[in-house]
Structures are given as structure tokens and as C-alpha cells.
C-alpha positions as CSV (number, residue, x, y, z in Angstrom):
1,X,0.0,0.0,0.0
2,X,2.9,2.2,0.5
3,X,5.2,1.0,-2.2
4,X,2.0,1.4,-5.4
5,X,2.5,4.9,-4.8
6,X,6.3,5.5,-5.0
7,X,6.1,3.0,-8.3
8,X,3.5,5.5,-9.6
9,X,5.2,8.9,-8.9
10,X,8.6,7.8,-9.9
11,X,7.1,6.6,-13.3
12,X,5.4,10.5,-13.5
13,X,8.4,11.9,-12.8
14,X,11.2,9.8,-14.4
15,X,9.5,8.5,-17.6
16,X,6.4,10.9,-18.4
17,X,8.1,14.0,-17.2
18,X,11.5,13.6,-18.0
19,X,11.2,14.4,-22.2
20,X,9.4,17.4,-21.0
21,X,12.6,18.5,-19.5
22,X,15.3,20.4,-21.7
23,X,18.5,19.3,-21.6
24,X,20.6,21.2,-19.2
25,X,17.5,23.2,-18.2
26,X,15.4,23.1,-15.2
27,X,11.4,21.1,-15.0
28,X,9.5,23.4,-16.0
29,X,6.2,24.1,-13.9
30,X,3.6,22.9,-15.7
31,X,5.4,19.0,-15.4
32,X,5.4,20.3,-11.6
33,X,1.7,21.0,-11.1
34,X,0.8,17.9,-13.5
35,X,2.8,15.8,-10.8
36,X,1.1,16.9,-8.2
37,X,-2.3,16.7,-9.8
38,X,-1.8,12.8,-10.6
39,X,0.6,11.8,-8.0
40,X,-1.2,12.5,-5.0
41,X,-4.4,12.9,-7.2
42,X,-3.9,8.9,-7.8
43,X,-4.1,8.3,-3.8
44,X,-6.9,10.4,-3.1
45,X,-8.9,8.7,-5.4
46,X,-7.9,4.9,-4.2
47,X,-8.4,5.9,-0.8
48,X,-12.2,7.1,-2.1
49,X,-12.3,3.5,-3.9
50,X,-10.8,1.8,-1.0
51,X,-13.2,3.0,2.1
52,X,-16.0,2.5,-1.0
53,X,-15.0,-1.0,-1.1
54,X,-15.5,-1.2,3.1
55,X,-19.2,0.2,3.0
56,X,-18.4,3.7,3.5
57,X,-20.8,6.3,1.8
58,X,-18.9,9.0,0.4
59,X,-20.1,11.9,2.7
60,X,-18.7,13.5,5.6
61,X,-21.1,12.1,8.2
62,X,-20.3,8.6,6.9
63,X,-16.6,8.5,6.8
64,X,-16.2,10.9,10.1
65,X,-15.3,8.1,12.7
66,X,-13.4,6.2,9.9
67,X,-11.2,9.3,9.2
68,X,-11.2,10.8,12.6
69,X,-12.3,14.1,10.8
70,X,-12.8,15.9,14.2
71,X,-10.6,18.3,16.0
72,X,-8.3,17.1,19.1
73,X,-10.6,17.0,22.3
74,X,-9.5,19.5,25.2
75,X,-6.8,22.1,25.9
76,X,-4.2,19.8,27.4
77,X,-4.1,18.0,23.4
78,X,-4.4,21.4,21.8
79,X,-1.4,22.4,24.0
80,X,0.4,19.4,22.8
81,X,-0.4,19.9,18.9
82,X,1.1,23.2,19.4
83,X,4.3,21.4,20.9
84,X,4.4,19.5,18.1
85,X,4.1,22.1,15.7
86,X,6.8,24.3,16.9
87,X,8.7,21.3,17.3
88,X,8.7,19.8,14.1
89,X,9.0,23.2,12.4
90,X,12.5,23.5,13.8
91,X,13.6,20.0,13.6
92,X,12.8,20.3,9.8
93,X,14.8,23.3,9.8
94,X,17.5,21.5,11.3
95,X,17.4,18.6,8.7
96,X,18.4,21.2,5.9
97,X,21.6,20.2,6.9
98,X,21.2,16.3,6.6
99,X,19.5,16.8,3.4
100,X,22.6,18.4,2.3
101,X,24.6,16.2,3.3
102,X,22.8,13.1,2.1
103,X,22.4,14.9,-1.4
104,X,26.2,14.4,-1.8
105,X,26.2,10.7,-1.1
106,X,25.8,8.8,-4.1
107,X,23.0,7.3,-5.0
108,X,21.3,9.9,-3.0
109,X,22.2,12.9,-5.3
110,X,19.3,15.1,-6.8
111,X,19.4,15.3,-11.1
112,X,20.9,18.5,-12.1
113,X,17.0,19.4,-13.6
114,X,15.1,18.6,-10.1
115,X,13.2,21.6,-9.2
116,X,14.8,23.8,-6.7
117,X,12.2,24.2,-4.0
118,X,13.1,20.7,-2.9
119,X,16.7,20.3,-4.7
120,X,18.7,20.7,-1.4
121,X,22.4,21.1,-3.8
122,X,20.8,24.3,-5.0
123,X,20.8,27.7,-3.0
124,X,18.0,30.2,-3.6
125,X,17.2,34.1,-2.9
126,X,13.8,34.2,-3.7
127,X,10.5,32.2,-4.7
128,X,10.9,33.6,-8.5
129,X,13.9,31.0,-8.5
130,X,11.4,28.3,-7.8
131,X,9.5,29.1,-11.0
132,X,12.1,30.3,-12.7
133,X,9.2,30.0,-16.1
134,X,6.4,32.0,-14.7
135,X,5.9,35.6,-14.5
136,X,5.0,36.4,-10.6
137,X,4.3,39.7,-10.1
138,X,0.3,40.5,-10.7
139,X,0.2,36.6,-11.4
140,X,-2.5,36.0,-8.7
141,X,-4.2,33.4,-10.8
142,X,-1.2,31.2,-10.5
143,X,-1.1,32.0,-6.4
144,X,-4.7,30.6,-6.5
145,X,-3.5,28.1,-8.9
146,X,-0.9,26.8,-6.9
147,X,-2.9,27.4,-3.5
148,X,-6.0,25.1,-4.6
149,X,-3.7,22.3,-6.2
150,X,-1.5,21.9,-3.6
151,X,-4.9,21.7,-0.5
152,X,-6.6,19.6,-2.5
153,X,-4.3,16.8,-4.3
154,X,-1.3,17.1,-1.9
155,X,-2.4,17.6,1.0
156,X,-6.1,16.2,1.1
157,X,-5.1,13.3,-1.3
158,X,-1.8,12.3,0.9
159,X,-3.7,12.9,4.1
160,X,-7.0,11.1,3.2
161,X,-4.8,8.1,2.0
162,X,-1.9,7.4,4.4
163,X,-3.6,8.6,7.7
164,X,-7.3,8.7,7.3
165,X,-7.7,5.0,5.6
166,X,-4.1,3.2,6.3
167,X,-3.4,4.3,9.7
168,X,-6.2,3.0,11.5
169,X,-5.9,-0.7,9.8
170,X,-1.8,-0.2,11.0
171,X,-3.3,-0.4,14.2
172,X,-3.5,-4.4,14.0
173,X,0.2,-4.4,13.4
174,X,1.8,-2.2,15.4
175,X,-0.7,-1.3,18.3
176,X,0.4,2.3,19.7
177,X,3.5,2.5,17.8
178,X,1.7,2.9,14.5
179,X,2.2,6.8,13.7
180,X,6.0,5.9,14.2
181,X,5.6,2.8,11.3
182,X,3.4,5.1,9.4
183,X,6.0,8.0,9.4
184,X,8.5,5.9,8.5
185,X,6.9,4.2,5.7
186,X,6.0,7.6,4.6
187,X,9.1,8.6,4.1
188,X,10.7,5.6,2.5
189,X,7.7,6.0,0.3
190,X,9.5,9.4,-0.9
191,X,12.1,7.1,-2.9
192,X,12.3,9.4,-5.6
193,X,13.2,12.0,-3.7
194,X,15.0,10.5,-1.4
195,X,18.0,13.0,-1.0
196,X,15.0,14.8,0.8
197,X,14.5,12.0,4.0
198,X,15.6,13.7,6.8
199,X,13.5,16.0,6.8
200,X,10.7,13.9,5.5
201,X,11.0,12.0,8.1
202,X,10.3,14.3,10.9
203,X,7.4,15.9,8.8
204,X,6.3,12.3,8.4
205,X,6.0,11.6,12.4
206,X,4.1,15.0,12.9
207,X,1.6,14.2,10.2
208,X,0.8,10.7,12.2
209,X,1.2,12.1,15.3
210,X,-1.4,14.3,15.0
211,X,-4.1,11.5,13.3
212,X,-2.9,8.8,15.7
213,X,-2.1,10.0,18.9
214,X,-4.4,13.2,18.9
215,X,-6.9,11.7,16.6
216,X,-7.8,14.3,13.9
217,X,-7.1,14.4,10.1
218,X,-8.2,18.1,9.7
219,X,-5.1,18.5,12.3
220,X,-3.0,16.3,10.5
221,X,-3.9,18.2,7.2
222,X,-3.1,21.8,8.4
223,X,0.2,20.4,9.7
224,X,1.3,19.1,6.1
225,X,-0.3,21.7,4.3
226,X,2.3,24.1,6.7
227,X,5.4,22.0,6.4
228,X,4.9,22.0,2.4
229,X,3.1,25.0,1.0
230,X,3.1,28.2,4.1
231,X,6.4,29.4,3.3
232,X,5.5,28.6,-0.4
233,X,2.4,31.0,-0.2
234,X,3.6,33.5,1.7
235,X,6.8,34.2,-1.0
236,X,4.2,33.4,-4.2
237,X,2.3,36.4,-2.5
238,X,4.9,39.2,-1.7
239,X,6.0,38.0,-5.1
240,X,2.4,38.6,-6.6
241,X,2.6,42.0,-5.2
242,X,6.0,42.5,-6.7
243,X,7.7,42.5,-3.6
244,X,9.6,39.2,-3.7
């Protein structure tokens, strides 16, 4: 269930995208989007199929228990989301430096046309550096673009799949411990991007941390939607206002 997905976004990236990519050139964005419209577009639809295929109706009030869509319950697991937050912000920060490092081991090193965002060999100033293709300034359809792509297919797709159907069947397996199998299977799911695990992997245990332990996918969603796409946002819009 893990390893489907890996297969399918290395084939999107490394076979489909890959022609689209000029020699000596970077990916341009439109292969970017169109990964993460299929890639994680593929989960959130199997994971649709797959609680289908249990006897789930497709509706909110059907799946709610299933997914744990609710909200963590009282102020002391509230206090401890925020923990986590704050604490797997700067732990990711921290990892910059093992992605680095493991980005120079072989086997592990990035191709020179891998976008720059998450190409830890490659230093930039500025989020125009990141899109190096699209005009930013004014460009607010693009910042909505980019905005509704990455909630719905990244974020809800990856989220719906790995936490809100998979997690709670990993429960059989590994009792309590099943956000740290789920993290880590997360991240070795990343394969083709694995110069990138580090920091993966801490994202990874926050994600299932807050879905297992504190019981709530919207949670779990805001926390990956921050690790991948706030910082993101926030540059596409000063950018947008030509100030970036």
C-alpha cells in the first residue's frame, strides 16, 4: 500500500516528465503541477475507492469516525499539537543540513533538472527562483493556482490516504506505535526523492502524530499543508505584489 505509490510517482516523474525536461534546463512548472495533480491525485482517489469498497458512503457524516475528521478533544491536546508544531517546524529546519549532506552521497544525489524548492544542492534568494518560467508579479491566478492544487491533491489526497484510511488498519500491526511505522513508511515511500529523508522524516511523524495520537485528520492536514506550502504561499504572494 505504500510502495503502489512510490512506483507510480517515480514513473510520472522519471518516464512521463522527464522528455518534457530540456537538456541542461530546469522542470518546468507545468510538469510540476501535473505531478502533483496525478501523484497524489492517484491516492486520493484509491483511498475514495478503497473505504467504497468497506461500505463507507462517500459523505462526511459517513466517513467521520473512519477518518477521525474531528478536532483534538480538550486544551491539554491542543497544547500538545502546538508542541508539536513548533517542534517539528524547527527539527525540519534543522534537517536542511542532513539533506545536504545526504544529497552528496551517491545514489542519493538530486538530477541537475530537479526543481529547486526541494533540490537541497541548490541555494536560492527568492521564490521567483522556484518558478524560474512563470511571470509572478500581478500573477494572482497562478497564487490561486498553486494554492487550490496543492490543498486539495497534496495535501487532502496524501492525508485522506496514508492517515485517514491506512493508519487505522496499522493499528492491528503495530498497536500504539503505529504513527511511528506510518511516518517511517511515509518517508521511504518518498524514494524518488529521497535525498529529501531527513526532513521527511520528521514531517512524516508529525503528520501521524497528530491522526494517531491526537486523533484528527483536519489536524494532520493543516500540519502538512504548513510543512509543504506556508512558506510557499507566503513568497508566491509578496512576489504577486511585486515585492519578492
Amino acid at each position: 500500500m505504500f510502495s503502489w505509490p512510490a512506483v507510480w510517482f517515480s514513473f510520472l516523474i522519471y518516464i512521463v516528465g522527464r522528455p518534457f525536461i530540456p537538456e541542461g534546463g530546469v522542470t518546468p512548472t507545468w510538469v510540476l503541477l501535473a505531478v502533483i495533480v496525478l501523484g497524489p491525485g492517484a491516492e486520493l482517489v484509491v483511498g475514495l475507492l478503497l473505504l467504497r469498497r468497506e461500505g463507507y458512503a462517500l459523505t462526511v457524516a459517513a466517513l467521520r469516525d473512519r477518518i477521525r475528521w474531528q478536532w483534538p478533544k480538550g486544551w491539554r491536546a491542543w497544547l500538545i499539537a502546538l508542541a508539536v508544531l513548533v517542534a517539528g517546524m524547527v527539527l525540519s529546519m534543522m534537517m536542511g543540513g542532513a539533506n545536504r549532506a545526504l544529497a552528496s552521497v551517491p545514489g542519493f544525489v538530486p538530477p541537475d533538472w530537479w526543481p529547486a524548492a526541494s533540490n537541497p544542492t541548490v541555494q536560492i534568494s527568492g521564490v521567483a527562483e522556484a518558478f524560474p518560467d512563470v511571470a509572478l508579479q500581478g500573477n494572482w491566478l497562478f497564487v490561486l493556482l498553486y494554492f487550490v492544487i496543492g490543498l486539495v491533491f497534496n495535501i487532502f489526497g496524501e492525508e485522506l490516504y496514508y492517515r485517514g484510511f491506512l493508519m487505522p488498519k496499522m493499528r492491528g500491526v503495530f498497536g500504539r506505535w503505529d504513527w511511528v511505522a506510518n511516518g517511517v513508511l511515509f518517508t521511504l515511500k518518498h524514494v524518488y526523492q529521497r535525498w529529501l529523508f531527513p526532513g521527511i522524516l520528521v514531517s512524516g511523524l508529525g503528520f501521524a502524530f497528530a491522526f494517531g495520537p491526537l486523533g484528527s485528520l483536519p489536524l494532520a492536514m493543516i500540519f502538512h499543508w504548513i510543512g509543504n506550502f506556508l512558506f510557499h504561499m507566503i513568497f508566491l504572494v509578496l512576489a504577486a505584489f511585486g515585492l519578492g
